[in-house]
Each structure stands twice: as C-alpha cells, then as structure tokens.
DRENTI-957987 format. One line per field, with one value per atom (N, C-alpha, C): x negated, y, z negated. Coordinates in nm, 2 decimals. Last residue first. Layout:
! residues N
X <- [X:...]
Y <- [Y:...]
Z <- [Z:...]
//
This chain:
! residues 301
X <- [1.17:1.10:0.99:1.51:1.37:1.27:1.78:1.70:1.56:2.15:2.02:1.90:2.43:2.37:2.22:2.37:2.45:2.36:2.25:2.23:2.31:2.34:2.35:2.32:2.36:2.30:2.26:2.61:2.59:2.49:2.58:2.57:2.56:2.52:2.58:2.54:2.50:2.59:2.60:2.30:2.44:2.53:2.07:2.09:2.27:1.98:2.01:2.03:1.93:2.05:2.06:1.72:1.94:2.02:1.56:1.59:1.73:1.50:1.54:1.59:1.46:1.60:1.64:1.20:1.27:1.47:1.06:1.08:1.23:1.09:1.14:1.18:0.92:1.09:1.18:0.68:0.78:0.91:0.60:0.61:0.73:0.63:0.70:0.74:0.39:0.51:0.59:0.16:0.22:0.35:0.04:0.16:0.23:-0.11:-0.06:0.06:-0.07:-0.22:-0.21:0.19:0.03:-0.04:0.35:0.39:0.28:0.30:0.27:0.24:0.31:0.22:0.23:0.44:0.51:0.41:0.41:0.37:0.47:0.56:0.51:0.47:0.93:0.85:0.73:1.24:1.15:1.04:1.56:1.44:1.30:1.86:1.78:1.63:2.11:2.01:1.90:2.46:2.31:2.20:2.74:2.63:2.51:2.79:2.90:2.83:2.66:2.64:2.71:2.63:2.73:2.74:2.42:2.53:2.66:2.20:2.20:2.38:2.24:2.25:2.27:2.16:2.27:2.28:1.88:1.96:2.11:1.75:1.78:1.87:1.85:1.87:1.88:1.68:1.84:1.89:1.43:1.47:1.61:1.36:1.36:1.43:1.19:1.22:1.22:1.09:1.19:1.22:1.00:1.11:1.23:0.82:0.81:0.92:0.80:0.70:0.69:0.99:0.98:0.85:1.13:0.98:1.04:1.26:1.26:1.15:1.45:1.34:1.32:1.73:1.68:1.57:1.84:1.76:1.71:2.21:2.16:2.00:2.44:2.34:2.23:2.67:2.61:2.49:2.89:2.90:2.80:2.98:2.84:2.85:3.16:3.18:3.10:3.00:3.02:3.17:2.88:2.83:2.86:3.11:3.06:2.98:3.14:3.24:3.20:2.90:2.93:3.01:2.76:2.86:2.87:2.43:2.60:2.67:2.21:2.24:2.41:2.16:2.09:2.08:2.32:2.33:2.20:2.23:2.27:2.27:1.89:2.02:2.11:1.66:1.73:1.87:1.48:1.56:1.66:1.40:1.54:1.58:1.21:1.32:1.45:0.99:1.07:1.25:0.99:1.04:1.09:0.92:1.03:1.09:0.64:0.74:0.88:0.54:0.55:0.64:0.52:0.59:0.61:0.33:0.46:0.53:0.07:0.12:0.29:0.03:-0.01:0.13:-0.16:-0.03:-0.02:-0.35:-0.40:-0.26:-0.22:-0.30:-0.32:-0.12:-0.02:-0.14:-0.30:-0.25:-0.19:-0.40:-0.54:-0.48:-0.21:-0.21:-0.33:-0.27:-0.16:-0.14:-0.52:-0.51:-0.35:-0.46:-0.57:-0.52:-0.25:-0.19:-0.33:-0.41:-0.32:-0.31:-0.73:-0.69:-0.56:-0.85:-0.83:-0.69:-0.97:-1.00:-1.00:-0.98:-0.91:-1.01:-1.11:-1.11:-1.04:-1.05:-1.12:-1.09:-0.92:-1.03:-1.08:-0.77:-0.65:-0.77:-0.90:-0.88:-0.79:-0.95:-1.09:-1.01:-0.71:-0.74:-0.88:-0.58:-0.53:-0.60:-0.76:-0.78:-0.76:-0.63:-0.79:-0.84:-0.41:-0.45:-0.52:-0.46:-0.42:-0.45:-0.55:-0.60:-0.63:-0.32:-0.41:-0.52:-0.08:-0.06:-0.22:0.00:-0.13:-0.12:0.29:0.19:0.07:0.41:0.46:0.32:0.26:0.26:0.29:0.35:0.25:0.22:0.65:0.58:0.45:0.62:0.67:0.64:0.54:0.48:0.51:0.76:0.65:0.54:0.94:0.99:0.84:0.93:0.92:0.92:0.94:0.78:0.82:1.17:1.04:0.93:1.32:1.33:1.18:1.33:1.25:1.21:1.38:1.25:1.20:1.64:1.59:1.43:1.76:1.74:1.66:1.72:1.64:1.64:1.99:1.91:1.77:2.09:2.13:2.05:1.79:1.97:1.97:1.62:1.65:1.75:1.47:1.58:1.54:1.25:1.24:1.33:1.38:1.25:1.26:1.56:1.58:1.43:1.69:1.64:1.56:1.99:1.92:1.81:2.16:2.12:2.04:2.27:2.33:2.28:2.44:2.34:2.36:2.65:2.48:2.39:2.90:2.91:2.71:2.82:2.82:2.77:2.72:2.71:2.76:2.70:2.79:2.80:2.63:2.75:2.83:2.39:2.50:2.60:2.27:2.30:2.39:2.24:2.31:2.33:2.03:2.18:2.27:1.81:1.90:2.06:1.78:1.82:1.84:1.68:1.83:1.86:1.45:1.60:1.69:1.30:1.31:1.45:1.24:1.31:1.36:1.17:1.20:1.28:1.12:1.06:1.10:1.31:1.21:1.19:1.59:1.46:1.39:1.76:1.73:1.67:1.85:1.83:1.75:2.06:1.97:2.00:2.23:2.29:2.14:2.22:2.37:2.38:1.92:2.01:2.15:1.79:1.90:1.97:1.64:1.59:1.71:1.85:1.70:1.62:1.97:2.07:1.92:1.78:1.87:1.94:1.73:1.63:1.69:2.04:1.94:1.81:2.00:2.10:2.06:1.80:1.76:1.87:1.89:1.81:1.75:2.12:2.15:2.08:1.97:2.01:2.07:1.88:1.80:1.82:2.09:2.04:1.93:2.12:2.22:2.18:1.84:1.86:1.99:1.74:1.87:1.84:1.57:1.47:1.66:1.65:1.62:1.61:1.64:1.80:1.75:1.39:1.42:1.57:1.17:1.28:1.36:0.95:0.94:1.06:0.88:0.98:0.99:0.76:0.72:0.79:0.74:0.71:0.76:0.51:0.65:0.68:0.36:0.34:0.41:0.36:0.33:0.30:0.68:0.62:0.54:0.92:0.80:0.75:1.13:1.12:1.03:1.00:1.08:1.04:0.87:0.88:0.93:0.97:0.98:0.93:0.85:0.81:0.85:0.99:0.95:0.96:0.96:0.96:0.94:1.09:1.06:1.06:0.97:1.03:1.01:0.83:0.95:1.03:0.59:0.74:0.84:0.48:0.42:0.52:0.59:0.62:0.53:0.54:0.66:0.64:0.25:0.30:0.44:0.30:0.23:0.25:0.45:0.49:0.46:0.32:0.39:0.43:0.06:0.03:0.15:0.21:0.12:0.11:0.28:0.36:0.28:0.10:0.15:0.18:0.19:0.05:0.06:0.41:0.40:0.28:0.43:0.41:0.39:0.48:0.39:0.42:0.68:0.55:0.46:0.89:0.87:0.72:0.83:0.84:0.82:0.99:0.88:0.89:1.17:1.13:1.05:1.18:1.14:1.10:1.42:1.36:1.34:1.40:1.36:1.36:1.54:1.49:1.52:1.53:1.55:1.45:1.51:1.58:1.61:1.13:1.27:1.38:0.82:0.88:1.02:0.56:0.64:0.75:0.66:0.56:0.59:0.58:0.65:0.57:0.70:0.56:0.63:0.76:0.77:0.66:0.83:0.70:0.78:1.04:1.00:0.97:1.08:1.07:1.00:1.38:1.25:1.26:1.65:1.50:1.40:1.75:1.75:1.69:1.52:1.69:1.69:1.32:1.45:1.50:1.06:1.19:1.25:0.76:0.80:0.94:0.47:0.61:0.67:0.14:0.26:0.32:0.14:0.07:0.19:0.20:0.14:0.10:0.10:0.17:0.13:0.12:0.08:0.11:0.45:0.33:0.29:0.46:0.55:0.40:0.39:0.42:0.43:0.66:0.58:0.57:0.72:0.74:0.65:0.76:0.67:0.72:0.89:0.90:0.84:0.60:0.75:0.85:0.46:0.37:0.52:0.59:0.58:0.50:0.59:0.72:0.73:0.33:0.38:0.52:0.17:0.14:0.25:0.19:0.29:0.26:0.00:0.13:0.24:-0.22:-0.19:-0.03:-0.20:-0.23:-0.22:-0.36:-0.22:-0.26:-0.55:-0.55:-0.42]
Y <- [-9.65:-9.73:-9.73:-9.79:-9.72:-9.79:-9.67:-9.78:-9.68:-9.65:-9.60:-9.74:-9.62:-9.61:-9.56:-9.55:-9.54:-9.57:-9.86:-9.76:-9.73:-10.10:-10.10:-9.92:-10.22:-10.12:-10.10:-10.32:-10.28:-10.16:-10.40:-10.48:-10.44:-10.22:-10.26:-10.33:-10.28:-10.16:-10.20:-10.47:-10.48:-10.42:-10.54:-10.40:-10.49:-10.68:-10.71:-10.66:-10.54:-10.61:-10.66:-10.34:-10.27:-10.45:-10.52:-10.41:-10.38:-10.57:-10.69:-10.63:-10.32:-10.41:-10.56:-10.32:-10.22:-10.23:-10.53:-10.51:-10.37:-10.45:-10.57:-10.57:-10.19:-10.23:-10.32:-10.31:-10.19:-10.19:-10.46:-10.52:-10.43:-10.28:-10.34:-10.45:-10.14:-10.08:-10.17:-10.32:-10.24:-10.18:-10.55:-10.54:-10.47:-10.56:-10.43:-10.47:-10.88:-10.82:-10.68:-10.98:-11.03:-10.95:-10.78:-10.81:-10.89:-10.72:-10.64:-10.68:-10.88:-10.92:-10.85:-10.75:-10.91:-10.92:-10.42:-10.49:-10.64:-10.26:-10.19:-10.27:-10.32:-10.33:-10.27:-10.13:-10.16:-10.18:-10.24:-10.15:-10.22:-10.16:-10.27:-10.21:-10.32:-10.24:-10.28:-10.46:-10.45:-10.34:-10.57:-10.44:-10.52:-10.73:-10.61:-10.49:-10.80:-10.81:-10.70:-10.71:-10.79:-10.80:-10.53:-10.48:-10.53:-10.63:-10.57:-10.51:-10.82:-10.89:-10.80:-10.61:-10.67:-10.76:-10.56:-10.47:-10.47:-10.82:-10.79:-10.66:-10.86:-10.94:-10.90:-10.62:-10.67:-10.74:-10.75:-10.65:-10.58:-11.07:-11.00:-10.86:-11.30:-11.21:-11.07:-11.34:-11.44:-11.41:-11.15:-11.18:-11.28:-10.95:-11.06:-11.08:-10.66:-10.71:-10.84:-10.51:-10.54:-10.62:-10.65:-10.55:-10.58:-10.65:-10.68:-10.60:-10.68:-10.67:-10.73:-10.61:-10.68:-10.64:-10.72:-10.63:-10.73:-10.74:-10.80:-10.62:-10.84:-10.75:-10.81:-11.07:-11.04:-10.89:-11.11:-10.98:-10.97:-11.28:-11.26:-11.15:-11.27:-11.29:-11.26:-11.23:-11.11:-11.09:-11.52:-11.39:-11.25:-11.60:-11.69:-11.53:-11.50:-11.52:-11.51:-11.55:-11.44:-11.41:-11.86:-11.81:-11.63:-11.95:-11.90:-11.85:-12.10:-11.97:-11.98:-12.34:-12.27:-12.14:-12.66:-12.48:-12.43:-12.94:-12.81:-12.71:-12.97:-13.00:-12.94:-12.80:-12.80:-12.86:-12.88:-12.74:-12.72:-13.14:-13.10:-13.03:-13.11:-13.18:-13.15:-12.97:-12.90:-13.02:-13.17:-13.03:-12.98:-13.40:-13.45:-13.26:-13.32:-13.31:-13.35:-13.28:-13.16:-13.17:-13.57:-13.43:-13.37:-13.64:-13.68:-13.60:-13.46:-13.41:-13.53:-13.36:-13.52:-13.45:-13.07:-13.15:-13.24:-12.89:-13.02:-13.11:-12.67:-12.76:-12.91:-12.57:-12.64:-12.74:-12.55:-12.65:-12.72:-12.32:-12.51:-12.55:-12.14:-12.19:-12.30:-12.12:-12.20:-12.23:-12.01:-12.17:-12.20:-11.77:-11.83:-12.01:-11.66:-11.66:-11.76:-11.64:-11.73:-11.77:-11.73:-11.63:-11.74:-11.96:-11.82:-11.71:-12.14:-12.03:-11.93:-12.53:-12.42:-12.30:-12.74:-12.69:-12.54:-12.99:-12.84:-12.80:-13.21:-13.20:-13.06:-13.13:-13.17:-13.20:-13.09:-12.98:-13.01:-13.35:-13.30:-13.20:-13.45:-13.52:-13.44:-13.26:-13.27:-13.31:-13.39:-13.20:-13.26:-13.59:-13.63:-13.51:-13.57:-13.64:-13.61:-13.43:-13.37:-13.45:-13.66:-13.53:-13.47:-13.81:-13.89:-13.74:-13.72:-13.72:-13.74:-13.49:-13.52:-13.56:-13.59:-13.60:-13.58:-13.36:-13.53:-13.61:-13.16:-13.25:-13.39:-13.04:-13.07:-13.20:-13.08:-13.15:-13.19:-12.86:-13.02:-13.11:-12.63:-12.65:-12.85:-12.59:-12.65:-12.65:-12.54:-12.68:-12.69:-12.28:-12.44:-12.57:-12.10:-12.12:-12.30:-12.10:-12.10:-12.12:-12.08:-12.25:-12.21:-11.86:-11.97:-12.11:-11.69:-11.71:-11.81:-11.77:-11.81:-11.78:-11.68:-11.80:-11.83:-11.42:-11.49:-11.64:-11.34:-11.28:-11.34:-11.51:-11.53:-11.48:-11.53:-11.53:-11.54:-11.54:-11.58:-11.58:-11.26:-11.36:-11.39:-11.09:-11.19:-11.30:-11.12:-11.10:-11.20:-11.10:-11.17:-11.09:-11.14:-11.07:-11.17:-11.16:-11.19:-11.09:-11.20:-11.12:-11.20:-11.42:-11.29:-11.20:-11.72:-11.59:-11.45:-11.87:-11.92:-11.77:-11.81:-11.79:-11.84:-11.93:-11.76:-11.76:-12.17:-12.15:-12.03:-12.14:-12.28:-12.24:-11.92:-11.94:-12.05:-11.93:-11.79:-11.84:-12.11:-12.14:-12.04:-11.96:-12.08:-12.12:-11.77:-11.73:-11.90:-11.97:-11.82:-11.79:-12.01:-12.13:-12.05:-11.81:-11.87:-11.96:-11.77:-11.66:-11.71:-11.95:-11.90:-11.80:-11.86:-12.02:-11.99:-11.55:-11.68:-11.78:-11.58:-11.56:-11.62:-11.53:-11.60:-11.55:-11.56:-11.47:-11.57:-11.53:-11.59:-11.51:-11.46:-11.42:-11.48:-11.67:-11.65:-11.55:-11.93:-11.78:-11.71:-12.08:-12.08:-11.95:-12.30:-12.20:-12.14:-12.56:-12.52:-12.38:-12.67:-12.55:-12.51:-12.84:-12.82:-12.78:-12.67:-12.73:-12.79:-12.56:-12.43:-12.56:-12.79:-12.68:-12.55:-12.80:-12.90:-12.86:-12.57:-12.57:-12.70:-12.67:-12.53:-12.52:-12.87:-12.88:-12.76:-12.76:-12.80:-12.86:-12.63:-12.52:-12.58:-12.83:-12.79:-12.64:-12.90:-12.98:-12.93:-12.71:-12.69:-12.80:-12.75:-12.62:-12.62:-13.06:-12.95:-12.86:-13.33:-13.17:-13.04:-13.57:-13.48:-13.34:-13.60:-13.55:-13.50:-13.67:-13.57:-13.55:-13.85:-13.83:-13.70:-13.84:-13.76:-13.84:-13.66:-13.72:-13.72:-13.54:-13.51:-13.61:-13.41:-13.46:-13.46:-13.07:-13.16:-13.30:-12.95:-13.06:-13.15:-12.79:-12.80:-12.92:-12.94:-12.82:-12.85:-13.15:-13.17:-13.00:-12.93:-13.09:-13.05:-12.58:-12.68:-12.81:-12.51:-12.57:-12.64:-12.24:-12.37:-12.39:-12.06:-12.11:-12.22:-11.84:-11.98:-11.99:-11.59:-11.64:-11.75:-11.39:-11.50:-11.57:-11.05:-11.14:-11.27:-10.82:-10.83:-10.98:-10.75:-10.65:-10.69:-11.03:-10.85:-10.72:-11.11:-11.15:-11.04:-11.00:-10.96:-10.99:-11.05:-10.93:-10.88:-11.34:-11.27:-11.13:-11.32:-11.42:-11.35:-11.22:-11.14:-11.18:-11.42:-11.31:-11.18:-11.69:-11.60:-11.54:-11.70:-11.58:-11.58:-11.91:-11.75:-11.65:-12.13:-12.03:-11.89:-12.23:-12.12:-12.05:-12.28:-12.32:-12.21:-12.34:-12.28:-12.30:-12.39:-12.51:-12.42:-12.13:-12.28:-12.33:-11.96:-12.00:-12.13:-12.08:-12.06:-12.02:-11.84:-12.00:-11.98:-11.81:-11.79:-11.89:-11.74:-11.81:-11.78:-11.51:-11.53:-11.61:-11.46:-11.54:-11.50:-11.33:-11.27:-11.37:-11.44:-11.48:-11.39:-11.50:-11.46:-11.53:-11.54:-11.59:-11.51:-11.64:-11.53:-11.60:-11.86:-11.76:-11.67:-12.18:-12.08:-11.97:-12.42:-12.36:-12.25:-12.70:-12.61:-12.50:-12.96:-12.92:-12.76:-13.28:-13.13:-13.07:-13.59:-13.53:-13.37:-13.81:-13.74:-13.63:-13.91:-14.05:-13.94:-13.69:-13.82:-13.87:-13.47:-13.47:-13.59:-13.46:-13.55:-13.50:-13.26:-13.30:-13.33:-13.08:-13.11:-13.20:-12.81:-12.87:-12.99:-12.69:-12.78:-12.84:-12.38:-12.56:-12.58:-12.12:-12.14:-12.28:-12.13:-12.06:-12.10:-12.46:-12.36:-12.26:-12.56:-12.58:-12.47:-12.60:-12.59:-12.57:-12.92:-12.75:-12.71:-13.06:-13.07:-12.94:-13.01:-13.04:-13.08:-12.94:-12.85:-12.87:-13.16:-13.03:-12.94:-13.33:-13.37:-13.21:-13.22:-13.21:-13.24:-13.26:-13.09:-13.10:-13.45:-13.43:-13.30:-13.58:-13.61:-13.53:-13.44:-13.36:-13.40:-13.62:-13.56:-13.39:-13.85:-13.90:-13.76:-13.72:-13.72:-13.75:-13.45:-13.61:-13.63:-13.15:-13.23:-13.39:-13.11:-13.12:-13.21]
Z <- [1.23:1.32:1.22:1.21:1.10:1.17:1.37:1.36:1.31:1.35:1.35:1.36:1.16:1.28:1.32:0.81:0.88:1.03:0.64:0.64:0.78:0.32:0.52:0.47:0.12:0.17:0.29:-0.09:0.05:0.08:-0.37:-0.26:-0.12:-0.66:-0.52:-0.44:-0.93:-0.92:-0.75:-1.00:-1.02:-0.98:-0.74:-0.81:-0.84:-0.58:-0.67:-0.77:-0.33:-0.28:-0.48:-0.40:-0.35:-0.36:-0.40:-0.54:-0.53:-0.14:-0.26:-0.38:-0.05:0.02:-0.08:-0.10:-0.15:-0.15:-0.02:-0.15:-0.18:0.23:0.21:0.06:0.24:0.28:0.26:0.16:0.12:0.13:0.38:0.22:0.20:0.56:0.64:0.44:0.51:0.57:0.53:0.46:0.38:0.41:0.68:0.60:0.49:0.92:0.84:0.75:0.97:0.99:0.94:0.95:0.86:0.91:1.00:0.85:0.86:1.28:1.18:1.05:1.51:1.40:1.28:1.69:1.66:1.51:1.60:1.68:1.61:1.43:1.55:1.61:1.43:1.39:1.51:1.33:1.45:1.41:1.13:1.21:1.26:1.06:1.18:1.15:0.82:0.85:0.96:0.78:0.81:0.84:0.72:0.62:0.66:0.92:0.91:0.82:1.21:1.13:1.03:1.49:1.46:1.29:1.47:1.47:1.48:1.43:1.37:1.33:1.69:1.54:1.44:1.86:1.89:1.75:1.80:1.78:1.76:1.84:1.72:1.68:2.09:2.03:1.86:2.22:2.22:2.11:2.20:2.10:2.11:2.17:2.24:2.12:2.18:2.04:2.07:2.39:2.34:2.16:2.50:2.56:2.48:2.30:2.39:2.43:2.17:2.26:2.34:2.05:2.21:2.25:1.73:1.82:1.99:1.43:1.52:1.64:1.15:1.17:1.29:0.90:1.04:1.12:0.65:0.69:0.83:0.51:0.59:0.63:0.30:0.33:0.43:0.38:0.29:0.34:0.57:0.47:0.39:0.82:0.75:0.69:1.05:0.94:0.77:1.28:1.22:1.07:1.32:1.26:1.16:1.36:1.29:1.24:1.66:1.54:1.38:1.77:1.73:1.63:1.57:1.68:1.65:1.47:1.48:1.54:1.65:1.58:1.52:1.77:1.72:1.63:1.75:1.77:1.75:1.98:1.84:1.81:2.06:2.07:1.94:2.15:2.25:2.19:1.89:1.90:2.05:1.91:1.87:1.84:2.11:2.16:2.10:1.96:2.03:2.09:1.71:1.68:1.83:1.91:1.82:1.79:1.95:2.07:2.00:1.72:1.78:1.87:1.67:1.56:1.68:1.88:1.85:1.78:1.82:1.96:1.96:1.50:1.58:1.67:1.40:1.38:1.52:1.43:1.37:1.38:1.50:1.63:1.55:1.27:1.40:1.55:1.15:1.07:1.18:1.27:1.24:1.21:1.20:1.32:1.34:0.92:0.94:1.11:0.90:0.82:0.88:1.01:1.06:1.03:0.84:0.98:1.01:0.59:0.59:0.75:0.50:0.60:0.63:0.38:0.33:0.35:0.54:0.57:0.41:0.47:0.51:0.46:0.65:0.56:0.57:0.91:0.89:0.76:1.01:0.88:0.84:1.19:1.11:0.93:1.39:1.33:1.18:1.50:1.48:1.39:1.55:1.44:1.41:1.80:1.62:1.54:1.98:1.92:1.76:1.98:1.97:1.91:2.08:1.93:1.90:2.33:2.24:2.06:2.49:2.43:2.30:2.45:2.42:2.39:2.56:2.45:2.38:2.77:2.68:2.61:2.80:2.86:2.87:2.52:2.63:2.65:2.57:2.45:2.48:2.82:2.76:2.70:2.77:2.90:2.86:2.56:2.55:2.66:2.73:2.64:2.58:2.92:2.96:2.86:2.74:2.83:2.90:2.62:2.54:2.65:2.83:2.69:2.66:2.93:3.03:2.94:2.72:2.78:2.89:2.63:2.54:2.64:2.85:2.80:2.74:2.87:2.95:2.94:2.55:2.60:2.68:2.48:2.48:2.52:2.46:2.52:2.57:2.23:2.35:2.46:1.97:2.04:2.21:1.76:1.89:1.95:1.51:1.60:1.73:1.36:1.49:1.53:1.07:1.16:1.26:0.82:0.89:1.04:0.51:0.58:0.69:0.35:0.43:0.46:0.01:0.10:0.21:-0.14:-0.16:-0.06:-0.04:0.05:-0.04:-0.13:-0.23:-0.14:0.01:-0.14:-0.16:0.25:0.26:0.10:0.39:0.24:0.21:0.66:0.58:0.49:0.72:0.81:0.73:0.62:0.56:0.63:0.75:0.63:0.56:1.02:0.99:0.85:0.93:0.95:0.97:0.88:0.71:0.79:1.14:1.03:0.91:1.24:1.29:1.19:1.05:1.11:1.12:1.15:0.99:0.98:1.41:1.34:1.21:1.31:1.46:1.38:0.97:1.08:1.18:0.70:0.77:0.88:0.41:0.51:0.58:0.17:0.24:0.34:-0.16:-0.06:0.00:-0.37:-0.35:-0.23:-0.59:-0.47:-0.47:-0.80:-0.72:-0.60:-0.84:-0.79:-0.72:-0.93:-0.97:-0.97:-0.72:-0.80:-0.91:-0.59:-0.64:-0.78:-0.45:-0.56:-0.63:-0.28:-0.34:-0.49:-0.14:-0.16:-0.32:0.03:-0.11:-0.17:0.14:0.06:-0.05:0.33:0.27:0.10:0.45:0.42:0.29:0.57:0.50:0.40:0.76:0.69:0.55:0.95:0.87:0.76:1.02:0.96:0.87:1.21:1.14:1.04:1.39:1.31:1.22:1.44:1.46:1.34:1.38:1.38:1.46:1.43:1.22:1.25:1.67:1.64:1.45:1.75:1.80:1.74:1.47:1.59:1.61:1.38:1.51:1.58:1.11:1.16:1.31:0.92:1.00:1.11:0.56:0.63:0.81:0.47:0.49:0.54:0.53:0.44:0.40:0.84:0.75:0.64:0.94:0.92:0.81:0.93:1.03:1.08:0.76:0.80:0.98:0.68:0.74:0.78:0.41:0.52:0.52:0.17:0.21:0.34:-0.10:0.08:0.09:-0.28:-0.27:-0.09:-0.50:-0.39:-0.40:-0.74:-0.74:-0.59:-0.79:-0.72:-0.73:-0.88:-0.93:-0.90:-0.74:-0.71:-0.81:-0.71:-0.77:-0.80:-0.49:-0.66:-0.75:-0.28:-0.33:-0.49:-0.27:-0.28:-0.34:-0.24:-0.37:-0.37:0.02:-0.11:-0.24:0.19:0.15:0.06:0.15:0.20:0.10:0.32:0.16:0.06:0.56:0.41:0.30:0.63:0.72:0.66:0.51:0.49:0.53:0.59:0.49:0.43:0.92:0.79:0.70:1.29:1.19:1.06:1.43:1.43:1.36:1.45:1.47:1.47:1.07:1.26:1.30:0.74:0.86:0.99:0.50:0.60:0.74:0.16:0.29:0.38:-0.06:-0.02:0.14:-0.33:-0.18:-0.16:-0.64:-0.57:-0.46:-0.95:-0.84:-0.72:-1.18:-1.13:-1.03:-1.21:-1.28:-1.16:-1.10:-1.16:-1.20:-0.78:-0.90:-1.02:-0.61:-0.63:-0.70:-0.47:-0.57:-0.62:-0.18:-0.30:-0.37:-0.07:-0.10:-0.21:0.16:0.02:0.04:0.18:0.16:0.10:0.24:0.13:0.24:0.34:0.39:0.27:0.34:0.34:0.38:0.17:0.23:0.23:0.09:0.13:0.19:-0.23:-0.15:-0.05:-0.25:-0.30:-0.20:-0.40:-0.32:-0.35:-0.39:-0.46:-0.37:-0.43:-0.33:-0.42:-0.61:-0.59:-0.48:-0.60:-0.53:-0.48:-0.97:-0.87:-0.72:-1.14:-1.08:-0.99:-1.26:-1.11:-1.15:-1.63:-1.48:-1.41:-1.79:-1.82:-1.62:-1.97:-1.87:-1.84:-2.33:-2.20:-2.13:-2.64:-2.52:-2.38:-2.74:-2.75:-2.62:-2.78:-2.71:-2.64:-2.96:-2.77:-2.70:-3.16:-3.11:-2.97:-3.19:-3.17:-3.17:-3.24:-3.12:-3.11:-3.50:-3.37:-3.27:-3.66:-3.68:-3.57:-3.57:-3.55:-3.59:-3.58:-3.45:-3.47:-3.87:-3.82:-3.70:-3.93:-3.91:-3.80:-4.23:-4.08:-4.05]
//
C-alpha cells in the first residue's frame, strides 16, 4: 500500500479541480468583483450578457443547450446584476465601463477572441466592446438592440420607473427583502425576475441613473466599422426594442444577418428555432474556412 507521504506529489500534480458546470464564478475589476458561470467546455467561447436588471438565470436555459452543441458558454452579469456586486453609484453603472468590464472577463479566462451576445443591455454593451476590442470579437450575436429609434420610448419607461424607485424607497425595500428569501424555482425567466424585485430599490436607482450617462451604443461610424459576423435578432412588439432599430443595425453592420423573432419572449418560452440558429451561426463563425456568413438582403422570419 502506497504511504500518505508518497501519495502528496501526485495529489500536487492533480490541482484544484475546476467549478462545477454552472457554479457561481467570480473576479476583480477594480474595487468590485463579478459572478460569472460556465457552461460547456472547449475553445469555442460565448460570452453572454444580460438585460437590464435581469441576470443570467434568464439564459440557462440556452447556455446548456448551446454547450450541447459544442460550445463553451459563460454568463456574465453585469456590475449591480444578479450576484455581482451592486454599486450604487450612478457613474460604475456606464455601458462603456461596462464593456471594459467584459474585456477583464475575457483576460480572466485567459481568452484572446471570443463571440459576444446578449439581450437589450446585453447588446449595446457586445457592440461597445466590438468598438474597443474589434481584434478579441470573433463574432456577435445580438437580440433586441436599443438605438436611436428607441430613445423616446426608453426615457418614457425608465424615467418614471426611477422616480419610482427614488421615492418608494421604504416600500419597495420592504418587497425586496420578502422576495430576496424566496427559494429559487427552476424556472430560469421566473428565478431571475424574484431576483430583480428582490434587488434593494438603491442598486436599481444607481443602474438606471447610469444608463442615462455615456454612450450607450456606438456611433454609426463606430458601427459600420464592426466586420465581425454579426446575427441580429429582433421583434415589433415594443417600442423600445424597436424593429427599425434592429433592421437598421442589421444593415450598418458590414457581414450581418437579421431575422425576425415571433414574439419578445421566444428564445425562453419556444426556444428551439431560434437555439438552432444561434448554434448554427456559432459553427459558420468558427469554421476555419470562413468568417463571413452574412446572408444576401433579407430577413429569416
């Protein structure tokens, strides 16, 4: 029988053994740490980023689907999302701060170039980071932009939502702290909107305050710089994810593909179509033989 003392320089050897799929991860940018989670394994990396005030429970869902495909996903939340931490001053929470956020995420993991994707917020902050980083984007995919179209909607949703928040504040805590015990569901889109009610009514007003300052998107310029491959995913159903906006991105965008989702919800509540495609756009973009899979004028509804 082998002795303990000549067992220690093969437990050395071994290491620390890696997270669970799925465990909360988490890492530095400055004085504030960010969770992240992991899903699959090689070197075909996603990283996916949240809607505003919602969290990566939401993706789940597509996370484990894709990594079934082939793919190594990782959920990041954004600073004061989710598990992250939660800063409630209003200048941490800029979308160009938070791309740079994404890029220490990336030196992290020790990756030099990934595909980048997300939802609403999760969007403008992939294309801001394609604007600073081009060389680390090998691909985007991109759901539900905010652009220009959308401004005078957002400001009619968000300015009297933060009033809100403002000014309940004593309420509203009182919600947060009952849901902030609930036990989770299961049910990703379910567990991650009890996460945003459970979130303390300061955070919240710090996220919207400092989506008002700073860019939020890239310059058109800026955009139609963007060569990486691009899938653009978009609906009519609300104003502030409007469907201008994604048709008009589609087409700033120099190798992009647009198509039409059936409702705002599809990708959690039918998400077969919509997996398919995504997977199928992670295969073209990491295919050695090519990089441009733009499809000619058109839209896949």
């Amino acid at each position: 029988m082998a002795s303990v003392k000549s067992l220690k320089p093969r437990l050395a050897e071994v290491g620390p053994r890696p997270a669970a799929e799925g465990a909360a991860q988490t890492f530095a940018v400055g004085q504030h740490r960010l969770n992240y989670e992991v899903y699959g394994s090689g070197d075909r990396v996603l990283v996916w980023l949240n809607p505003i005030l919602l969290d990566s429970k939401l993706s789940r869902g597509l996370a484990r689907a894709l990594a079934a495909r082939g793919n190594r996903v990782v959920l990041l939340d954004l600073l004061g999302h989710g598990r992250s931490e939660k800063p409630v001053q209003p200048s941490a929470h800029r979308m160009d701060l938070y791309a740079t956020h994404v890029l220490a995420l990336l030196d992290e993991l020790g990756l030099d170039e990934v595909v980048l994707g997300g939802i609403s917020l999760g969007t403008n902050v992939s294309l801001l980071t394609a604007a600073q980083a081009p060389e680390r984007v090998r691909g985007l995919v991109l759901e539900m932009p905010v652009l220009e179209t959308a401004a005078p909607a957002a400001a009619l949703t968000f300015v009297p939502l933060l009033l809100n928040v403002r000014y309940a504040r004593l309420p509203l805590r009182l919600l947060s702290q009952v849901m902030s015990r609930l036990p989770e569901s299961g049910i990703g889109p379910v567990d991650s909107v009890i996460a945003t009610i459970g979130t303390d009514p300061d955070a919240i007003s710090a996220i919207l305050r400092g989506m008002l300052v700073g860019p939020i998107a890239p310059t058109v310029a800026q955009r139609t710089a963007i060569t990486a491959p691009a899938l653009v995913l978009g609906h009519g159903m609300d104003l502030i994810h409007s469907w201008p906006d994604a048709r008009r991105l589609a087409r700033q965008l120099p190798n992009a593909r647009l198509i039409r989702t059936r409702t705002f919800a599809e990708l959690w509540v039918r998400p077969a179509r919509l997996t398919g495609e995504i997977a199928g756009f992670l295969d073209c973009v990491w295919d050695e033989g090519s990089r441009d899979v733009a499809e000619p004028p058109g839209v896949s509804a």
